[in-house]
N, CA and C atoms of all chains as a GROMACS GRO file, in nm:
protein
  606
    1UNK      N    1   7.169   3.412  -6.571
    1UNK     CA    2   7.037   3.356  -6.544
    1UNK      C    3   6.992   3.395  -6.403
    2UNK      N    4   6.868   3.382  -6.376
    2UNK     CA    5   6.772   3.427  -6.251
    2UNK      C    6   6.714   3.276  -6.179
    3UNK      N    7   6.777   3.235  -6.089
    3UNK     CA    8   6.781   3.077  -6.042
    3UNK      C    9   6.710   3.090  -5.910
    4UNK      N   10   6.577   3.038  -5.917
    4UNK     CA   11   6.458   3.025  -5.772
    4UNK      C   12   6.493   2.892  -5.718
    5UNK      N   13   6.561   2.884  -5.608
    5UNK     CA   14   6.576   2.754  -5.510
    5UNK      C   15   6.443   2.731  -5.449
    6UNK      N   16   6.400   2.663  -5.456
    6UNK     CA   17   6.266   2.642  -5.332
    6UNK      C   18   6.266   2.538  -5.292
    7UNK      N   19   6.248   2.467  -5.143
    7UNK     CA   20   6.282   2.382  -5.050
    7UNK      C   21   6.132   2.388  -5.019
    8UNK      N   22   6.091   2.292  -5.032
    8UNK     CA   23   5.921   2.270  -4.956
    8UNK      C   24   5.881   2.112  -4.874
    9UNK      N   25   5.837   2.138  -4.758
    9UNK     CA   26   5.794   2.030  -4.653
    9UNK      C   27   5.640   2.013  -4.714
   10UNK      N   28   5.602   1.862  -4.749
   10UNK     CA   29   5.502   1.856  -4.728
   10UNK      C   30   5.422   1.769  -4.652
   11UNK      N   31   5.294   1.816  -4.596
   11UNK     CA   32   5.271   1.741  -4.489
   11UNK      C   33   5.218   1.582  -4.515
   12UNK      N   34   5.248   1.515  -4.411
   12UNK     CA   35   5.254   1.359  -4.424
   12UNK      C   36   5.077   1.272  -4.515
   13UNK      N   37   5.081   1.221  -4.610
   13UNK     CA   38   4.981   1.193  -4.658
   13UNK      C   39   4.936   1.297  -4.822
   14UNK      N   40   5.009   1.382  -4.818
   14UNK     CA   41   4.970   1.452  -4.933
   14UNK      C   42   5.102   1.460  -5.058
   15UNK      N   43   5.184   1.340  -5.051
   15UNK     CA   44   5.302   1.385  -5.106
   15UNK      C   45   5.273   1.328  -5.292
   16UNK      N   46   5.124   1.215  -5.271
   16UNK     CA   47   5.129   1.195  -5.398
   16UNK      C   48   5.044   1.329  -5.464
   17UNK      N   49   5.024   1.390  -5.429
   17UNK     CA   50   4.896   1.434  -5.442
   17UNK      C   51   4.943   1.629  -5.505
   18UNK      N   52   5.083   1.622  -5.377
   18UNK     CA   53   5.196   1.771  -5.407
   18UNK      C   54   5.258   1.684  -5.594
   19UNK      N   55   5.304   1.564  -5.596
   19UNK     CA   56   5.362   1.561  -5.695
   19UNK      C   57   5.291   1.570  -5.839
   20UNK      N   58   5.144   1.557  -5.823
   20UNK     CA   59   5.024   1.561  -5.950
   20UNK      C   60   5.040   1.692  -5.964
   21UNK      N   61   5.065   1.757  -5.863
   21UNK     CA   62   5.000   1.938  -5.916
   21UNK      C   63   5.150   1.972  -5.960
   22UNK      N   64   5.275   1.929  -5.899
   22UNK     CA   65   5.425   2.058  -5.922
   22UNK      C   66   5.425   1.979  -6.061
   23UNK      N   67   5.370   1.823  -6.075
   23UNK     CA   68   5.418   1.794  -6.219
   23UNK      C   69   5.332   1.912  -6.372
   24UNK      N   70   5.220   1.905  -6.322
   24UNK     CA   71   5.127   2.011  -6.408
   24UNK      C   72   5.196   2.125  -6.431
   25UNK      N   73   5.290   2.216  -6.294
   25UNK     CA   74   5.333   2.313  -6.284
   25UNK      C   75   5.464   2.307  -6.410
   26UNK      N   76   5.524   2.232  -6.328
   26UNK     CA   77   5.666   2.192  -6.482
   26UNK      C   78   5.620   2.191  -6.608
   27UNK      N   79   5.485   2.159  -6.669
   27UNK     CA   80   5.502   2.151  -6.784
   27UNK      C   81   5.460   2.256  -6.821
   28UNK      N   82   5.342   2.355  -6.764
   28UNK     CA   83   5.322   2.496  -6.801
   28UNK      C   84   5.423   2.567  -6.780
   29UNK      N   85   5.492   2.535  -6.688
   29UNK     CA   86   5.641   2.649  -6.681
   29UNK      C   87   5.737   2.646  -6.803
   30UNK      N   88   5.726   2.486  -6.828
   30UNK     CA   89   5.865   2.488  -6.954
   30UNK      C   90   5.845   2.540  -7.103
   31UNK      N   91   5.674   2.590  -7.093
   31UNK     CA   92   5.612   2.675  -7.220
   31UNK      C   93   5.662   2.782  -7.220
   32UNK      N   94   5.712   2.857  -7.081
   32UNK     CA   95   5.689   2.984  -7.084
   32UNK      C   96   5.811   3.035  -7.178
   33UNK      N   97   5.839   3.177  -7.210
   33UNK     CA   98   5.950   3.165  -7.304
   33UNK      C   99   6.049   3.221  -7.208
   34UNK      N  100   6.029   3.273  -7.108
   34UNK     CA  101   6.137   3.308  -7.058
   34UNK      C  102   6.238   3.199  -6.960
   35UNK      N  103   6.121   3.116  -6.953
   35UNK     CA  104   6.211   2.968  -6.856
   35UNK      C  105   6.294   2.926  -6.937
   36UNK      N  106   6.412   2.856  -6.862
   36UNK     CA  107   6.531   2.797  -6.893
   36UNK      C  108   6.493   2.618  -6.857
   37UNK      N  109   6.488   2.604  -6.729
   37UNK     CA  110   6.463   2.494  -6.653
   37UNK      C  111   6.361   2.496  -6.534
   38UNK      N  112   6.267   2.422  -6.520
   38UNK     CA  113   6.193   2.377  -6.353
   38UNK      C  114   6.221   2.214  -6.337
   39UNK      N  115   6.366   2.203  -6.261
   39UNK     CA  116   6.314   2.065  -6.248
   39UNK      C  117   6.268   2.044  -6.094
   40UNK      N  118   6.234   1.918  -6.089
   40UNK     CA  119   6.121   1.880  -5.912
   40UNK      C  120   6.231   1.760  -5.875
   41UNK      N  121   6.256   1.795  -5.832
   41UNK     CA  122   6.313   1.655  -5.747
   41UNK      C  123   6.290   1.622  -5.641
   42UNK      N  124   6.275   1.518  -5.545
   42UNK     CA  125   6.225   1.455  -5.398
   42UNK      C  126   6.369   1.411  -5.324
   43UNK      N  127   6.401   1.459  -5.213
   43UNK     CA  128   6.480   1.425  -5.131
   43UNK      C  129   6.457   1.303  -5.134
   44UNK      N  130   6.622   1.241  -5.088
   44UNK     CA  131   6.676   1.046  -5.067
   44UNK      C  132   6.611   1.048  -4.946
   45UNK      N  133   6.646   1.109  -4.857
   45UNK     CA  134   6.611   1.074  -4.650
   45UNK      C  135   6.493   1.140  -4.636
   46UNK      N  136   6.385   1.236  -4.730
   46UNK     CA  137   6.272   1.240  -4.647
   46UNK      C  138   6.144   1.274  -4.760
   47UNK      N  139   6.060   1.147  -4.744
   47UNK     CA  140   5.974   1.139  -4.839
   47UNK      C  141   5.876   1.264  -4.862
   48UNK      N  142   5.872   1.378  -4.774
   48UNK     CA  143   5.777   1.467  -4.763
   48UNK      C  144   5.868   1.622  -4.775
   49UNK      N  145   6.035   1.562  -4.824
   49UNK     CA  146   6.080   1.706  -4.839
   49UNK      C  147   6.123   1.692  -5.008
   50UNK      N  148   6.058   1.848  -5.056
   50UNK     CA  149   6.121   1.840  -5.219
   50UNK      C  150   6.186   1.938  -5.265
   51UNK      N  151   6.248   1.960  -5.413
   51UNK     CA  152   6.287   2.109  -5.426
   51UNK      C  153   6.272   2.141  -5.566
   52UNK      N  154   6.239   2.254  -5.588
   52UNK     CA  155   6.206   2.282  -5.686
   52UNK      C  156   6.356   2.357  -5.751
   53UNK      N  157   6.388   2.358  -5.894
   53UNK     CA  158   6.524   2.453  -5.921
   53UNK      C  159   6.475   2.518  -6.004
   54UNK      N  160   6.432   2.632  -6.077
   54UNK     CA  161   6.389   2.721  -6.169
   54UNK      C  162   6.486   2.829  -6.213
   55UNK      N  163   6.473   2.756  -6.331
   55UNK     CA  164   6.577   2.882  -6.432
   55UNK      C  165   6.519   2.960  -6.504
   56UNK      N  166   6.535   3.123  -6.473
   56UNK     CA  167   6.496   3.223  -6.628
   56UNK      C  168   6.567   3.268  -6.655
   57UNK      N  169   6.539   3.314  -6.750
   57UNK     CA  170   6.649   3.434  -6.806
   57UNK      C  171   6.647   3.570  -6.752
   58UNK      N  172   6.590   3.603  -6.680
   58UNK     CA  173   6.584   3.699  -6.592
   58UNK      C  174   6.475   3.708  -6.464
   59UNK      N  175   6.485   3.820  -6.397
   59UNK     CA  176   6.379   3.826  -6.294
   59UNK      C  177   6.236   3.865  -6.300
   60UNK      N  178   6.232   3.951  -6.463
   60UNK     CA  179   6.105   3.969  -6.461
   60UNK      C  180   6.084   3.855  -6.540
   61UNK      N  181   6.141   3.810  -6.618
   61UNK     CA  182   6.095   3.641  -6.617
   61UNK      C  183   6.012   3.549  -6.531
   62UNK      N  184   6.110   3.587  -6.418
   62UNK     CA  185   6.021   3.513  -6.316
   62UNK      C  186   5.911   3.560  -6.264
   63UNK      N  187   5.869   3.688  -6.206
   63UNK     CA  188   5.781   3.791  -6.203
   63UNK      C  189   5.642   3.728  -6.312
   64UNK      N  190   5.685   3.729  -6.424
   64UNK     CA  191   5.612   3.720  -6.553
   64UNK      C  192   5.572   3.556  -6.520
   65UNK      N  193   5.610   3.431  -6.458
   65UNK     CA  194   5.567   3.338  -6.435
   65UNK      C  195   5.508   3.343  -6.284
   66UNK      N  196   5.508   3.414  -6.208
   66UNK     CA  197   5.411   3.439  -6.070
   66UNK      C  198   5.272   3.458  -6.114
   67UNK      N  199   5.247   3.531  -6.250
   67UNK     CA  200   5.140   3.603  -6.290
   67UNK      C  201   5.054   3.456  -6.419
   68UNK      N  202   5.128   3.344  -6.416
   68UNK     CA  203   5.051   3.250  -6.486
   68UNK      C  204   4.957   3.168  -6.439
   69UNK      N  205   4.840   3.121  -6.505
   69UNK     CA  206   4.767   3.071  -6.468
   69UNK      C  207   4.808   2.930  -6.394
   70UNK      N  208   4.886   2.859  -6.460
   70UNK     CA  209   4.951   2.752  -6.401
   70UNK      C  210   5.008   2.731  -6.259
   71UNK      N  211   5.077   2.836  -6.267
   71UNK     CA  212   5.164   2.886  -6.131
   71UNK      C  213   5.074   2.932  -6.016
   72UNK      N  214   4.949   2.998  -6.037
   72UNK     CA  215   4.844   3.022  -5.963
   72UNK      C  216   4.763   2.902  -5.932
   73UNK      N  217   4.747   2.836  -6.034
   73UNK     CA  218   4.642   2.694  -5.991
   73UNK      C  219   4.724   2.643  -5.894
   74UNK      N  220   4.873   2.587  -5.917
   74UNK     CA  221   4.934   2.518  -5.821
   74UNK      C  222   4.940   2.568  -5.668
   75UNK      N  223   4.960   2.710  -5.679
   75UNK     CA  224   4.983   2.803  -5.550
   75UNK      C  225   4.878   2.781  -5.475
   76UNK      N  226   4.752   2.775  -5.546
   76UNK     CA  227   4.638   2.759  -5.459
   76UNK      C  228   4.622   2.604  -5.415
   77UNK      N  229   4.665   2.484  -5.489
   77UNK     CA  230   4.610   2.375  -5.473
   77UNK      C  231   4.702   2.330  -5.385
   78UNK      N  232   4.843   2.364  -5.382
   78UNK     CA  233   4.916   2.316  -5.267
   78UNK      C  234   4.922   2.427  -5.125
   79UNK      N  235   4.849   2.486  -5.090
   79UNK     CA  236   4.840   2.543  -5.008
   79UNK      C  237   4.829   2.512  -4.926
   80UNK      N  238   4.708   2.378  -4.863
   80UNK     CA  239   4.699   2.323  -4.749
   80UNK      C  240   4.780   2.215  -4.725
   81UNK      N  241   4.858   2.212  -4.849
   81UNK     CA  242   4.952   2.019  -4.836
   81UNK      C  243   5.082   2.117  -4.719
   82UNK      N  244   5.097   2.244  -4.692
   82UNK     CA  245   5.253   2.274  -4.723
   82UNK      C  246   5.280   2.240  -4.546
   83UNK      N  247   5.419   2.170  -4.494
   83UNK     CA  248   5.371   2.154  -4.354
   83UNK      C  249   5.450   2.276  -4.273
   84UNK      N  250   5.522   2.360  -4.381
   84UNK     CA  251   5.599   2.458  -4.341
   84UNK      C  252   5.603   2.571  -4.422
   85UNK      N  253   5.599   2.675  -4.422
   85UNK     CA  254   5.633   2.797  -4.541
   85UNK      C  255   5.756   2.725  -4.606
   86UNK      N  256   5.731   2.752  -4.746
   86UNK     CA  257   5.810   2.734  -4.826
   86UNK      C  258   5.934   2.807  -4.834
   87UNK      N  259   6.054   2.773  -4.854
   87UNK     CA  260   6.211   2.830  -4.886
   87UNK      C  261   6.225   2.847  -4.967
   88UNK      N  262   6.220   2.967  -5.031
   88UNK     CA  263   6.267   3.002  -5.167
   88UNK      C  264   6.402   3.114  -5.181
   89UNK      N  265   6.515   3.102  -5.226
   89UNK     CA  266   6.592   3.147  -5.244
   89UNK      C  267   6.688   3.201  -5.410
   90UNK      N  268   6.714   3.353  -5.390
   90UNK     CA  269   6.694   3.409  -5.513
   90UNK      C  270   6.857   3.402  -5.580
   91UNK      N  271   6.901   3.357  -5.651
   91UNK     CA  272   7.051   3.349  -5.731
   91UNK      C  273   7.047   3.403  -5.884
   92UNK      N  274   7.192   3.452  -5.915
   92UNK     CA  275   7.226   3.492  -6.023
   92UNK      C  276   7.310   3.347  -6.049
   93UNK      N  277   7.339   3.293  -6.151
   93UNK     CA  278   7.405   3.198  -6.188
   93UNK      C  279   7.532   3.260  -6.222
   94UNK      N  280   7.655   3.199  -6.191
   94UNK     CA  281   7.786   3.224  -6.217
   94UNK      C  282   7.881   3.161  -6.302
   95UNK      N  283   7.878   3.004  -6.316
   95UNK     CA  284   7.908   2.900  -6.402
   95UNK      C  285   7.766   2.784  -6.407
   96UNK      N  286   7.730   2.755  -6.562
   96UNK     CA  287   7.850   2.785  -6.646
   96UNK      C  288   7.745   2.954  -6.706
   97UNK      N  289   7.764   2.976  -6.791
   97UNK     CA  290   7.782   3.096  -6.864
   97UNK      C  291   7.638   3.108  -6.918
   98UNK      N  292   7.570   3.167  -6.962
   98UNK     CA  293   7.464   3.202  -6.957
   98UNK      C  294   7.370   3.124  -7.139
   99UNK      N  295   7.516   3.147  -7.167
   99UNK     CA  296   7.509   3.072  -7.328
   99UNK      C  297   7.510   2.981  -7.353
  100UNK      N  298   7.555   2.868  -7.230
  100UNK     CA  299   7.579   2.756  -7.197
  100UNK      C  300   7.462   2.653  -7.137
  101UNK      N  301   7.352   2.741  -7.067
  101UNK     CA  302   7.238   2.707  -7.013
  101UNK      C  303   7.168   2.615  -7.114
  102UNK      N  304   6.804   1.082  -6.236
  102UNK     CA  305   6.918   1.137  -6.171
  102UNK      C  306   6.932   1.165  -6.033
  103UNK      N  307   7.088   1.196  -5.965
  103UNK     CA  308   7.120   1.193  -5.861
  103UNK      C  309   7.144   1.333  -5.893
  104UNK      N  310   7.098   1.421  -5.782
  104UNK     CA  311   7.111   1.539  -5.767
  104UNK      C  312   7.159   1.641  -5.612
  105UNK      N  313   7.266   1.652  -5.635
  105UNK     CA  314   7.314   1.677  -5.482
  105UNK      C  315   7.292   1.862  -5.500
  106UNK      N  316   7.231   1.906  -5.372
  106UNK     CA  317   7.214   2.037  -5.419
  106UNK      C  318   7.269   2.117  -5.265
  107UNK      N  319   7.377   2.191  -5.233
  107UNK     CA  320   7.492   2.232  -5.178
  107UNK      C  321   7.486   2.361  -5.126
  108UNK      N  322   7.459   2.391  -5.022
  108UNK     CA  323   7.437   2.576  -4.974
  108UNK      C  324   7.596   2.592  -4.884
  109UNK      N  325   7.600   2.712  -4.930
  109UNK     CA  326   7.781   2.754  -4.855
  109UNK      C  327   7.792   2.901  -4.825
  110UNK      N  328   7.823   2.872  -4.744
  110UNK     CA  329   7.882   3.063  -4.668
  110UNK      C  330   7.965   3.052  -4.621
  111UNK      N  331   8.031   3.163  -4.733
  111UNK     CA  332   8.157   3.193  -4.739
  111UNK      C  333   8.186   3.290  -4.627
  112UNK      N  334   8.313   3.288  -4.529
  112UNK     CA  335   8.361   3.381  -4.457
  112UNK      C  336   8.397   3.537  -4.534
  113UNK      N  337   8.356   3.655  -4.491
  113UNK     CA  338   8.362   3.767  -4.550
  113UNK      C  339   8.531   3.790  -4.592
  114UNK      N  340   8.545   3.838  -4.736
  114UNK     CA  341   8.655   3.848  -4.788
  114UNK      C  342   8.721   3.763  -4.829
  115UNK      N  343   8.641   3.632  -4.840
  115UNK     CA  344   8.688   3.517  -4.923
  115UNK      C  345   8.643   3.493  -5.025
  116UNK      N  346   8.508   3.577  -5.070
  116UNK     CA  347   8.425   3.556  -5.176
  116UNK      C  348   8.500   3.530  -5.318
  117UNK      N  349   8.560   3.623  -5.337
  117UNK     CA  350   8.688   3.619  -5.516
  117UNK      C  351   8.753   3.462  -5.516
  118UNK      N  352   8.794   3.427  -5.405
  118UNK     CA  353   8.885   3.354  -5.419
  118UNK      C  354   8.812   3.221  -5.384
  119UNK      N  355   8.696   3.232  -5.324
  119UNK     CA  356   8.605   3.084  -5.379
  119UNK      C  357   8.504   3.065  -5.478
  120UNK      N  358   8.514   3.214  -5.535
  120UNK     CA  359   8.423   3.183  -5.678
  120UNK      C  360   8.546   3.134  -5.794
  121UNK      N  361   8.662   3.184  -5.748
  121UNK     CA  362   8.775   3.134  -5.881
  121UNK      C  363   8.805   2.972  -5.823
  122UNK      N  364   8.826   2.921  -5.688
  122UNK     CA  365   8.850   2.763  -5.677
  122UNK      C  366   8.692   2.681  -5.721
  123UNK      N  367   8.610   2.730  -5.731
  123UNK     CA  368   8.477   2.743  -5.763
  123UNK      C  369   8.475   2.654  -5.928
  124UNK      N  370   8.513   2.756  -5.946
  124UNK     CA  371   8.527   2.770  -6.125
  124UNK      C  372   8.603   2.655  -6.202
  125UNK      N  373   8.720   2.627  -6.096
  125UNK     CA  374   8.823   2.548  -6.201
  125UNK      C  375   8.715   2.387  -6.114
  126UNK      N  376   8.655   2.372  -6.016
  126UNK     CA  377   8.593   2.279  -6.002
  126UNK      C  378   8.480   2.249  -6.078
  127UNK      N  379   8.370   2.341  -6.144
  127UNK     CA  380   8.319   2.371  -6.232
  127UNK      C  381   8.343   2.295  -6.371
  128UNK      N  382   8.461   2.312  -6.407
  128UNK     CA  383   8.501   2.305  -6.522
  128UNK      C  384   8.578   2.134  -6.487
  129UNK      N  385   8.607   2.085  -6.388
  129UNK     CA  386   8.650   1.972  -6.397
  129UNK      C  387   8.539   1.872  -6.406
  130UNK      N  388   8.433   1.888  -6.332
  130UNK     CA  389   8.332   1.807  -6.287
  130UNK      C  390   8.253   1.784  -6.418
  131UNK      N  391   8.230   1.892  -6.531
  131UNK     CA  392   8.196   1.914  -6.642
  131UNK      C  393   8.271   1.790  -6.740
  132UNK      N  394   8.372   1.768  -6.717
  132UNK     CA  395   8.403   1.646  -6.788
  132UNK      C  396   8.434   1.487  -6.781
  133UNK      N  397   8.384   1.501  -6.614
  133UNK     CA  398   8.311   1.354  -6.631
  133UNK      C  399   8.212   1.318  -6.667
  134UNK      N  400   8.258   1.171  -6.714
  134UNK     CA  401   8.121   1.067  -6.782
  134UNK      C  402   7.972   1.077  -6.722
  135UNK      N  403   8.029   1.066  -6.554
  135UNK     CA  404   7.866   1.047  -6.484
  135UNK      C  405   7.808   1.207  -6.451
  136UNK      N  406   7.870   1.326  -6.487
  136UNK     CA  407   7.822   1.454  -6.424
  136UNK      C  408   7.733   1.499  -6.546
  137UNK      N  409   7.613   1.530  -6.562
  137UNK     CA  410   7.508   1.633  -6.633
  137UNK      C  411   7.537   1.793  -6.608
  138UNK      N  412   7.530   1.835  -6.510
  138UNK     CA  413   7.531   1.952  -6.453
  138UNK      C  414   7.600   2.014  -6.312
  139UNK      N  415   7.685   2.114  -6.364
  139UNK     CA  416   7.725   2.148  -6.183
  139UNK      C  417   7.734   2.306  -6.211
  140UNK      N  418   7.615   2.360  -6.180
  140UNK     CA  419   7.586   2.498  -6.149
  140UNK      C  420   7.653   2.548  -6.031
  141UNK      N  421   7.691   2.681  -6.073
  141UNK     CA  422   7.721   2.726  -5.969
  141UNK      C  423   7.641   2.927  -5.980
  142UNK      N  424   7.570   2.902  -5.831
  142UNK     CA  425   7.528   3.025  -5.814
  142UNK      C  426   7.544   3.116  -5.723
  143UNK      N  427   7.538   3.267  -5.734
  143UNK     CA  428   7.580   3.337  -5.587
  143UNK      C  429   7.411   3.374  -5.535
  144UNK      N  430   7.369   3.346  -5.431
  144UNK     CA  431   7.294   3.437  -5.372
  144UNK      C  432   7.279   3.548  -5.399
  145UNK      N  433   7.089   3.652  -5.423
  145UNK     CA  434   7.116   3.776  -5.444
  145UNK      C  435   7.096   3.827  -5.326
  146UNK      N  436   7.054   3.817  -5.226
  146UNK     CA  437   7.027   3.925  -5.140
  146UNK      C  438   7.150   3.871  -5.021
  147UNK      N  439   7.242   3.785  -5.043
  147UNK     CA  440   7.379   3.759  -4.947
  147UNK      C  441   7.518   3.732  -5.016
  148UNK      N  442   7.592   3.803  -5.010
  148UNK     CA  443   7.687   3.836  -5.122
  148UNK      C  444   7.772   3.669  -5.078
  149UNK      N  445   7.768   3.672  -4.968
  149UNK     CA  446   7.826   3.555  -4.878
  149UNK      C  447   7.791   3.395  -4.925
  150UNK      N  448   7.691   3.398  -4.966
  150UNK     CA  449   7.592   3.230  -4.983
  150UNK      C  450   7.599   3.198  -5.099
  151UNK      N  451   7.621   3.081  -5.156
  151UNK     CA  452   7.687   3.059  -5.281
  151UNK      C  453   7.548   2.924  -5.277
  152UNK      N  454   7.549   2.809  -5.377
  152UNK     CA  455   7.490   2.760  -5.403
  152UNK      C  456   7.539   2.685  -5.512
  153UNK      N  457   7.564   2.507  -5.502
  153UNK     CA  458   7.614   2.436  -5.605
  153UNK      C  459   7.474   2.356  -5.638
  154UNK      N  460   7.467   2.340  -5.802
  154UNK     CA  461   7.375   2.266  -5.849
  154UNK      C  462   7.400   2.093  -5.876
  155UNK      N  463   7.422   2.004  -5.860
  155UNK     CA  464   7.530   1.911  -5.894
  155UNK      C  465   7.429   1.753  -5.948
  156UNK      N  466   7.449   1.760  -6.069
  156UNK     CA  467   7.346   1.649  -6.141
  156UNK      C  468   7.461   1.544  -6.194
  157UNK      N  469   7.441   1.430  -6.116
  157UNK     CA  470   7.457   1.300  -6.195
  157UNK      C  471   7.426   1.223  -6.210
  158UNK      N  472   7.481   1.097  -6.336
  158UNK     CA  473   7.352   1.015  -6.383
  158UNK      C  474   7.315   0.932  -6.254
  159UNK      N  475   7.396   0.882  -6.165
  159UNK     CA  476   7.386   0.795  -6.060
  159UNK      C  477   7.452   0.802  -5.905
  160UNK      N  478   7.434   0.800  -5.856
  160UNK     CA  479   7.510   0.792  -5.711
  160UNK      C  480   7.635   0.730  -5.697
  161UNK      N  481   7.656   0.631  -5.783
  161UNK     CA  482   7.799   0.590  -5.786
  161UNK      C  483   7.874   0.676  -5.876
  162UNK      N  484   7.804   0.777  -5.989
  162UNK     CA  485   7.890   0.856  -6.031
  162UNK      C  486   7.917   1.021  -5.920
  163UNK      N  487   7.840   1.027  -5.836
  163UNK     CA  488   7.891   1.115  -5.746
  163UNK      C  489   7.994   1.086  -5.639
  164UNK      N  490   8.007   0.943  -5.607
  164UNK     CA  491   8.048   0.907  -5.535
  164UNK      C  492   8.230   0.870  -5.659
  165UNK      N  493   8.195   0.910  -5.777
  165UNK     CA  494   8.324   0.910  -5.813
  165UNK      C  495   8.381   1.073  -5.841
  166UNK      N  496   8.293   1.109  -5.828
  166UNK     CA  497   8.352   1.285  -5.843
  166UNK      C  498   8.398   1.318  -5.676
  167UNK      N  499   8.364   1.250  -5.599
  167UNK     CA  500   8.411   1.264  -5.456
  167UNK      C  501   8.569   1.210  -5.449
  168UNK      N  502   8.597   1.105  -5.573
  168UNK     CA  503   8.748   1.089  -5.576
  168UNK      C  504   8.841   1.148  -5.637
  169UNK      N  505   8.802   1.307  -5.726
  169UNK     CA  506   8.827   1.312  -5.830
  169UNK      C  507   8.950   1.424  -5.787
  170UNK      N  508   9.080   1.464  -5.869
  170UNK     CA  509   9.181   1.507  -5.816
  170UNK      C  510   9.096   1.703  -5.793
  171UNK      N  511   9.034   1.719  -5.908
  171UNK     CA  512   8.954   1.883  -5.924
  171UNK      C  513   8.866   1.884  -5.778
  172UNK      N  514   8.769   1.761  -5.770
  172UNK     CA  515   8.705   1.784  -5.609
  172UNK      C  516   8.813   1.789  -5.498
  173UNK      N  517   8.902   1.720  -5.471
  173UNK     CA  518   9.013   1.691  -5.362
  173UNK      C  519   9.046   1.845  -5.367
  174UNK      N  520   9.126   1.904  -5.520
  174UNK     CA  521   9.182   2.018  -5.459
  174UNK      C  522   9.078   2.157  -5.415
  175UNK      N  523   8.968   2.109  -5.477
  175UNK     CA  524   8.869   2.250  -5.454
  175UNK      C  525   8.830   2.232  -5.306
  176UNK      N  526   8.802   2.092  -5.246
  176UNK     CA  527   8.764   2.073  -5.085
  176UNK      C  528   8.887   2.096  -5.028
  177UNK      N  529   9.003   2.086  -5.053
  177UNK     CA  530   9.088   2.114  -4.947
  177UNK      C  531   9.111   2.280  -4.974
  178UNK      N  532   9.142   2.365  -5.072
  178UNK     CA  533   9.123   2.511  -5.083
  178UNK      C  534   9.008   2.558  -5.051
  179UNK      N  535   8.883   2.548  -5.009
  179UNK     CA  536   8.808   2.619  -4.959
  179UNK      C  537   8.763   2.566  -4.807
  180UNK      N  538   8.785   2.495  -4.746
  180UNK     CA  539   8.786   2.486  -4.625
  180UNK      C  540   8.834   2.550  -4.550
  181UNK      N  541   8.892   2.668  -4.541
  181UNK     CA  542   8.934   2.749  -4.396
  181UNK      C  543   8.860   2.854  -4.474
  182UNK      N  544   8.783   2.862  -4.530
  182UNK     CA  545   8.663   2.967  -4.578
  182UNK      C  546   8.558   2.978  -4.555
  183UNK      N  547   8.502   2.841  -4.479
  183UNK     CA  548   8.395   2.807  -4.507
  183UNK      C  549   8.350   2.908  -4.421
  184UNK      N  550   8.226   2.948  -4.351
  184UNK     CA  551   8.170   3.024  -4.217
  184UNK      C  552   8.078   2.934  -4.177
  185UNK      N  553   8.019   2.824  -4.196
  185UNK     CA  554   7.989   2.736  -4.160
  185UNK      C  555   7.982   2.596  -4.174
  186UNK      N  556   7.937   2.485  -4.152
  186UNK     CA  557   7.935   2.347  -4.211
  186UNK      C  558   7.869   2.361  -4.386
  187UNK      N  559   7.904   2.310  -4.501
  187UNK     CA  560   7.828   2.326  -4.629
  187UNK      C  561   7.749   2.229  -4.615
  188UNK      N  562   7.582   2.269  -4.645
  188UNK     CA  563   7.480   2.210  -4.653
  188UNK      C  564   7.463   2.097  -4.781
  189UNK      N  565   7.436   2.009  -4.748
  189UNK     CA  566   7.433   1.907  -4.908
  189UNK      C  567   7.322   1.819  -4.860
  190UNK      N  568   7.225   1.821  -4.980
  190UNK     CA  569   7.087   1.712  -4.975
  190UNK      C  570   7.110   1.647  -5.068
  191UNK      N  571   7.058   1.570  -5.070
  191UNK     CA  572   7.053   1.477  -5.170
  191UNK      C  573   6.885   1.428  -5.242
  192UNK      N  574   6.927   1.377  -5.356
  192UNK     CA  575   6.778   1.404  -5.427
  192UNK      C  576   6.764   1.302  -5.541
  193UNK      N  577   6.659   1.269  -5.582
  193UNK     CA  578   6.640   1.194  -5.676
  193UNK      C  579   6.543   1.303  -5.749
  194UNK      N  580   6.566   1.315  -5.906
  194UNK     CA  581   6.438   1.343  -6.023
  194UNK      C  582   6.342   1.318  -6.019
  195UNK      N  583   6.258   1.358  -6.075
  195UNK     CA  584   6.147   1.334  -6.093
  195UNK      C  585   6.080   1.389  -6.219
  196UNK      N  586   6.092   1.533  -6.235
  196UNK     CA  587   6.062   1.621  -6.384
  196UNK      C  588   6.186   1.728  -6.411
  197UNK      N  589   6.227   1.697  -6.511
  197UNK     CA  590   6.208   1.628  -6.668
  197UNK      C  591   6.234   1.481  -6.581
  198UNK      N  592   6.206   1.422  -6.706
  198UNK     CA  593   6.242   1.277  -6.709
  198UNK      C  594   6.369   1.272  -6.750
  199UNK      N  595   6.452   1.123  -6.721
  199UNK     CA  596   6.584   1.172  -6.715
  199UNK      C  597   6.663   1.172  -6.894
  200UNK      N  598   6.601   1.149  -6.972
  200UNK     CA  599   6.635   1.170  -7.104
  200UNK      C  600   6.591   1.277  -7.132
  201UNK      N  601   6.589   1.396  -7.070
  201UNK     CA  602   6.554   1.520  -7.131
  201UNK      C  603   6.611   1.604  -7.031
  202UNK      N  604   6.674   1.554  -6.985
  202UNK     CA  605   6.812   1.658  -6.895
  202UNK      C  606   6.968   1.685  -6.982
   0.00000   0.00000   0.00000
């Protein structure tokens, strides 16, 4: 699998507002056919830090979800919430097994 | 869910031998009651940076995989590997909801 870490700060006052749009994002993502998983989760110690985990089955998978409308609405609508460039980090999955996902 | 999510860099030439203590932790954590998920991924663009995914139903069930004989021996075998402190956040869900994990 093709696993997108992303670590995102958002700035103070917009955190209900980041969670309306990444939730929209999750559910157009989990249509796509090449996704595995997007889940969102919110850090315990800081109400304005979150992370996104995204699974495909490959990279142009992911590529192929940069280019969705969904993924674009969000890109644009959280743009001014973000209080830092976003962390995104690129993995091959190792365990468990790809069949297993 | 409780979601602990884990960044590690490995000292050069330790890589084999903490993706195999890796693995058998993998496979232990997999069969407790409170664990959903414990991914494990390598970084693509750092052969060095590894990445644990680690989903459970609750915080007291992480806090029992912290007693568990597979965590004890995988933390004490990879510690003179490490190349730096291992990063661990902690997280609560949000999407999926937690009956669809």
């Amino acid at each position: 699998m093709y696993v997108v870490c992303v670590t995102i700060w958002v700035k103070p006052g917009h955190e209900e507002e980041f969670r309306r749009a990444t939730e929209a994002n999750h559910r157009g993502t989990r249509t796509e056919p090449g996704n595995v998983r997007f889940d969102v989760l919110a850090a315990v110690d800081d109400p304005a830090r979150f992370f996104l985990y995204e699974v495909y089955r490959s990279a142009e998978d992911f590529a192929a979800h940069q280019r969705t409308p969904h993924y674009l609405a969000w890109k644009a609508a959280v743009a001014d919430w973000m209080a830092q460039p976003r962390q995104g980090v690129k993995h091959t999955s190792l365990w468990p097994v790809d069949e297993s996902f």
